[in-house]
C-alpha positions in Angstrom: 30.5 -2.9 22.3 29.2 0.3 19.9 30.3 -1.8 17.0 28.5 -5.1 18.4 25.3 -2.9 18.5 25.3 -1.0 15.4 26.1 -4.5 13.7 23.1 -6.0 15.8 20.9 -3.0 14.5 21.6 -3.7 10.6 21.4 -7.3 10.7 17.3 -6.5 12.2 17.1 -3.9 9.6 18.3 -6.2 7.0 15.5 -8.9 8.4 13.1 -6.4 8.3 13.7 -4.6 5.2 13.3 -1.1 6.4 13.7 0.9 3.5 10.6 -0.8 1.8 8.5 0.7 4.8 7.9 4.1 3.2 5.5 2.3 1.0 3.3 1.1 3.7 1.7 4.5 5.3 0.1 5.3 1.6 -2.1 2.2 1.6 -4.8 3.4 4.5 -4.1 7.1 3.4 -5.0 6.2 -0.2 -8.0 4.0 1.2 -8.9 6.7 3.4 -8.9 9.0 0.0 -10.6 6.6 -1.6 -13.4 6.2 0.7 -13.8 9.9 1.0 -13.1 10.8 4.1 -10.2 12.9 5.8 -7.3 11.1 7.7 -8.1 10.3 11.3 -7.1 8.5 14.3 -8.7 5.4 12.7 -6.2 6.0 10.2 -3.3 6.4 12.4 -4.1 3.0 13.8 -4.6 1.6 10.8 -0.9 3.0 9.4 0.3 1.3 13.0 -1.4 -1.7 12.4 -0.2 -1.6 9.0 3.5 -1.2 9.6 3.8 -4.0 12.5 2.2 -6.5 10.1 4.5 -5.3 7.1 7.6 -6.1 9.4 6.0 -9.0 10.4 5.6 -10.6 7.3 9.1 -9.9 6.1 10.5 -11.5 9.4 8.6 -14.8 9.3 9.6 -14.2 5.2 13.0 -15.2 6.1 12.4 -17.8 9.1 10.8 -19.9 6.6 13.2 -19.4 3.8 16.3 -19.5 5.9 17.2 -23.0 4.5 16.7 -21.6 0.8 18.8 -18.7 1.4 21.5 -21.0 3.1 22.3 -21.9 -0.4 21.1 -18.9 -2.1 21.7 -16.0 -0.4 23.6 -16.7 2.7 24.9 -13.0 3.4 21.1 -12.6 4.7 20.7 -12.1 8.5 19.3 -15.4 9.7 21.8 -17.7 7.3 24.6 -15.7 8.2 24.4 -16.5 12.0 23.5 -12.6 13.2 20.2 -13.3 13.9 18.5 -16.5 15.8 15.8 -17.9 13.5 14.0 -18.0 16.5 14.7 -14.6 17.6 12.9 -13.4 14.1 10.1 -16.1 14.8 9.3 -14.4 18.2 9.5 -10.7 16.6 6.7 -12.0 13.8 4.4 -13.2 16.2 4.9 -10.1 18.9 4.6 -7.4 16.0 1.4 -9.7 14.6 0.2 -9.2 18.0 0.9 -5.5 17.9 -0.7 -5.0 14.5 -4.1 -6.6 15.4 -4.2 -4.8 19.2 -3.5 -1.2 17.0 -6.5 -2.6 14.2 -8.6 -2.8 17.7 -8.3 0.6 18.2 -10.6 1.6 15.1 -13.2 -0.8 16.1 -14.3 -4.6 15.2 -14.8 -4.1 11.8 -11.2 -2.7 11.2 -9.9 -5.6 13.3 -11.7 -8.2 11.5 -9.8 -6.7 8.3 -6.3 -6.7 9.8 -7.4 -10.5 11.1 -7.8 -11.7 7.4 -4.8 -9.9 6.4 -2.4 -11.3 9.0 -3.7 -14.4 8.4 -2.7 -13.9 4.9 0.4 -13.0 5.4 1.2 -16.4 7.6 -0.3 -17.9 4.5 1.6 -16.7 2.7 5.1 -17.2 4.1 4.4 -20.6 5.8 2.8 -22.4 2.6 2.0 -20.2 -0.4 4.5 -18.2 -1.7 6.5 -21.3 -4.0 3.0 -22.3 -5.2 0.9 -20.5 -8.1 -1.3 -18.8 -5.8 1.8 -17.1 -4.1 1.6 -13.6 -6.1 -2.6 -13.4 -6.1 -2.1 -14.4 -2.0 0.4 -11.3 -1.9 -1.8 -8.9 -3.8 -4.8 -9.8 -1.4 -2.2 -8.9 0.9 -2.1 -5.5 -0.1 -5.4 -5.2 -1.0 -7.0 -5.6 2.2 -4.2 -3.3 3.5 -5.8 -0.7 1.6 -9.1 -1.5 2.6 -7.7 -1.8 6.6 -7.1 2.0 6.2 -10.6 2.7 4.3 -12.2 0.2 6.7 -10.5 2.0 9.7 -11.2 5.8 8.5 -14.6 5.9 7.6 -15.4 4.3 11.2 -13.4 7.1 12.8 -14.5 10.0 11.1 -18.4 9.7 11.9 -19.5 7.4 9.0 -20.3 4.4 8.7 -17.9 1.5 8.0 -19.6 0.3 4.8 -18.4 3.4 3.5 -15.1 1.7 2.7 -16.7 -0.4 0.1 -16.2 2.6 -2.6 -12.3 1.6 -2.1 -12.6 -1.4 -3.6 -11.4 -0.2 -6.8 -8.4 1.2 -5.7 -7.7 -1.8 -4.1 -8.2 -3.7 -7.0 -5.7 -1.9 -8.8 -2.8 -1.7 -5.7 -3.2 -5.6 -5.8 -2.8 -5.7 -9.1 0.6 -4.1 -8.9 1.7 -6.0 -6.3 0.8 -9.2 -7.9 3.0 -8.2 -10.7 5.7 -7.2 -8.9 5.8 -10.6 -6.7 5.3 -12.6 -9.7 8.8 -10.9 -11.0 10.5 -11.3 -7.6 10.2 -15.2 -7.9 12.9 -15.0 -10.4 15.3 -12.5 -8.8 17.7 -15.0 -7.0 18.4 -17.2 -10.3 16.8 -15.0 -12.7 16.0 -16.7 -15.9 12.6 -15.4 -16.7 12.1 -12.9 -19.9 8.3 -13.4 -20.3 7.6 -12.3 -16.6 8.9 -9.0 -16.6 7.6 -8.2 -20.0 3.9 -9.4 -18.5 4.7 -7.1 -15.9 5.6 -4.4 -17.7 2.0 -4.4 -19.3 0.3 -4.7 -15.8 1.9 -2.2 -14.7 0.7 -0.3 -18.0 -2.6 -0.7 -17.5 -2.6 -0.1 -14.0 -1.1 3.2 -14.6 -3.9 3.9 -17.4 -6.7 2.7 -14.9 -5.3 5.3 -12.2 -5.2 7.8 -14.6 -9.2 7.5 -15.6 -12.0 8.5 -13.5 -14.0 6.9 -11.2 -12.0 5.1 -8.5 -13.9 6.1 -6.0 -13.0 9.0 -3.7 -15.5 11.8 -2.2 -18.8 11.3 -3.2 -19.9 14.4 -5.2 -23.5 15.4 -3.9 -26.2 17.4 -6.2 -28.2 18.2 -3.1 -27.3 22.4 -1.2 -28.5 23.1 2.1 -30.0 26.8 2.7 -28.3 28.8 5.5 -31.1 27.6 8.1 -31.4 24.2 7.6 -33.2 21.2 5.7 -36.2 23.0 3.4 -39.4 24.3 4.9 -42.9 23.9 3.0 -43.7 27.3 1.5 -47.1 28.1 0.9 -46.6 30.8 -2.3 -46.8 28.7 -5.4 -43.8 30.1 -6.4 -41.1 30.7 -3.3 -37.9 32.3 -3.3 -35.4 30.8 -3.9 -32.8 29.8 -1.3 -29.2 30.7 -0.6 -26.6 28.1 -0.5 -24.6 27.4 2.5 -20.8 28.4 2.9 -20.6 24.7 3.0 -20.7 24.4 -0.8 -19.7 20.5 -1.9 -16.8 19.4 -3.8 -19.2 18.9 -7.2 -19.4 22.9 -7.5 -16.1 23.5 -7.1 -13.1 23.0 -9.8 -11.3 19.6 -8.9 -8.3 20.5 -8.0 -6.3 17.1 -8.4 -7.6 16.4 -11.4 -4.6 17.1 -13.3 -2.3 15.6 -10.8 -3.8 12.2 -10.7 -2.4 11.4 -15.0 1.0 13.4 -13.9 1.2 11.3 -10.8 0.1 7.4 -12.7 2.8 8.6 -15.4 5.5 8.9 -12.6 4.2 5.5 -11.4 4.3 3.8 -14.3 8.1 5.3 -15.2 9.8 3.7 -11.8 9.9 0.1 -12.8 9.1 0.3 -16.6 12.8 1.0 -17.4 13.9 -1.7 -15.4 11.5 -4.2 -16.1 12.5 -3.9 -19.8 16.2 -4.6 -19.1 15.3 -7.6 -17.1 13.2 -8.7 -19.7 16.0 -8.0 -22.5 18.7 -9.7 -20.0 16.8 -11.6 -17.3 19.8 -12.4 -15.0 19.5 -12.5 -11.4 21.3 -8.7 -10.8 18.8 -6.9 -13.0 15.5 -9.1 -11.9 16.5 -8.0 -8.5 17.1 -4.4 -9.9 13.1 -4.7 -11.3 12.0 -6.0 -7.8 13.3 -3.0 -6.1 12.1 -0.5 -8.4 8.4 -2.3 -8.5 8.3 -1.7 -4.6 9.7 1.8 -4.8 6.5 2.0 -7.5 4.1 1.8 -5.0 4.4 5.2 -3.6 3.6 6.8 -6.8 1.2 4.7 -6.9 -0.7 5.7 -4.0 -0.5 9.1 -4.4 -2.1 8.6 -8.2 -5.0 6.6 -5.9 -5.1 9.6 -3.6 -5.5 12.5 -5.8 -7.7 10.5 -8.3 -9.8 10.3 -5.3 -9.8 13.9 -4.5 -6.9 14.0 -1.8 -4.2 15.9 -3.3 -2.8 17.2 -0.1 -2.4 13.4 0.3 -1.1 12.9 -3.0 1.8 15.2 -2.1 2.5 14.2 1.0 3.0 10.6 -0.1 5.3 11.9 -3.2 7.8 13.5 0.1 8.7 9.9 1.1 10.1 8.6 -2.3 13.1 10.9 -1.4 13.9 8.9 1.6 12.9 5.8 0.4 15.5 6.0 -2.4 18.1 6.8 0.2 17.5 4.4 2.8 17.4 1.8 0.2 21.1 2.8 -1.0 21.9 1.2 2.9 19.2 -1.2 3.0 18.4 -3.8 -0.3 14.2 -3.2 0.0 14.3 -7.1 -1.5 
């Protein structure tokens, strides 16, 4: 019976691709980042939302590609009889249904994100993904993830929502690497491609020079100091004394202190996949796409924490950088592909 159930338990984990869900929490904390705001409970349902959609994606992923991977990969869960395809159906709509009721929490705008981007990812699985607008549907994908946690933080912490808008770069550039990424990961069961990985080896290039640059967003840096007492007073000698500054001096006085991390941390991203994309691109068989695929998604946590302490969150930046350990580890059990 023990054995039944641990079998049961990594044929779902399998499905679900656990090990690739380390690389989930950094898209609303770099959004956060980027906005310019602290993590908050609007980011903790945001990271919820995040995660139930993630997993629900890569379940309906393999519903609708269980015929293909009948033929092509038939050690996966559904092909292989260990799962019901409509037990994996049924999981994709209830964690779809969990991701938007977590969104909720953060208020309507946040939902109204997560909305576009579950519908996205239904897109996406059910119709999309073997047409040409499969990897730009993808990188929307991640895209509004990121904005979901910019969307959802800014509401929590005060602000207003609109705030999130000064993530859109970051954004931008996540998509980017995802699109790159998925656009390789079309090859990986046959392989075959040599211009592919090659164009993804210069997107991820120039992603990792974008992320290393300034101005992508992040906590606004404000010319304006307070006195001690409050907003300024009319003074009726034509020359008045100056005021003291408040203890609440802004980030633009103060010595940035990820500004060196951001270029260490876009260098790290950039070396994850590079390597391998340039031996699939020199020997584009299915083993070492599939190789390139993996390392692409293990990518994207360096890639958030460049996005985080370009944006002035180092703590973030670091914090992110503690997961690659266990996502390398977890995906020696579990292929993240």
């Amino acid at each position: 019976m023990t054995r039944r159930r641990t079998g049961r338990a990594q044929a779902w984990a399998e499905l679900l691709r656990v090990s690739a869900l380390f690389s989930v929490p950094g898209d609303a904390l770099a959004g956060a980042a980027a906005a310019g705001v602290r993590p908050g409970r609007g980011t903790l349902c945001a990271i919820g939302a995040s995660l139930c959609l993630y997993e629900a994606g890569m379940a309906l992923n393999d519903w609708a590609d269980r015929a293909e991977d009948a033929a092509e990969r038939p050690h996966r869960p559904l092909p292989s009889g260990r799962i019901a395809p409509g037990a994996a159906l049924a999981a994709s709509a209830a964690l779809t249904a969990a991701g938007l009721a977590l969104a909720s929490r953060a208020g309507r705008p946040p939902l109204a994100v997560a909305t576009a981007l579950a519908a996205t990812v239904w897109a996406y699985d059910l119709g999309l993904k073997h047409t040409p607008a499969g990897p730009g549907t993808m990188a929307t994908a991640r895209a509004l993830d990121l904005l979901l946690g910019a969307t959802a933080s800014t509401g929590g912490n005060g602000g207003p929502h609109h705030r999130a808008v000064h993530a859109l770069p970051s954004a931008a550039l996540l998509g980017a690497h995802t699109y790159a990424v998925t656009a390789v990961s079309r090859h990986e069961t046959q392989g075959g491609s040599t211009r592919t990985p090659l164009a993804a080896l210069a997107v991820t290039l120039a992603v990792a020079g974008a992320t290393a640059g300034e101005g992508l967003g992040g906590r606004p840096d404000t010319t304006t100091v307070s006195s001690a007492s409050g907003p300024p007073t009319p003074h009726p000698h034509p020359h008045p004394r100056p005021t003291l500054p408040s203890r609440r001096l802004l980030s633009s006085r103060r010595p940035h202190p990820s500004r060196g991390l951001g270029p260490l941390l876009a260098l790290a991203y950039a070396r994850t996949p590079a390597t391998l994309l340039l031996h699939a691109a020199l020997n584009p068989s299915a083993a070492l796409t599939e190789r390139a695929v993996g390392g692409g998604i293990r990518a994207t946590i360096p890639l958030q924490a460049a996005l985080s302490a370009r944006a002035g969150a180092p703590g973030t930046a670091l914090a992110l950088l503690g997961l690659v350990p266990a996502a390398r580890a977890l995906a020696r059990k579990v292929s993240p592909t």
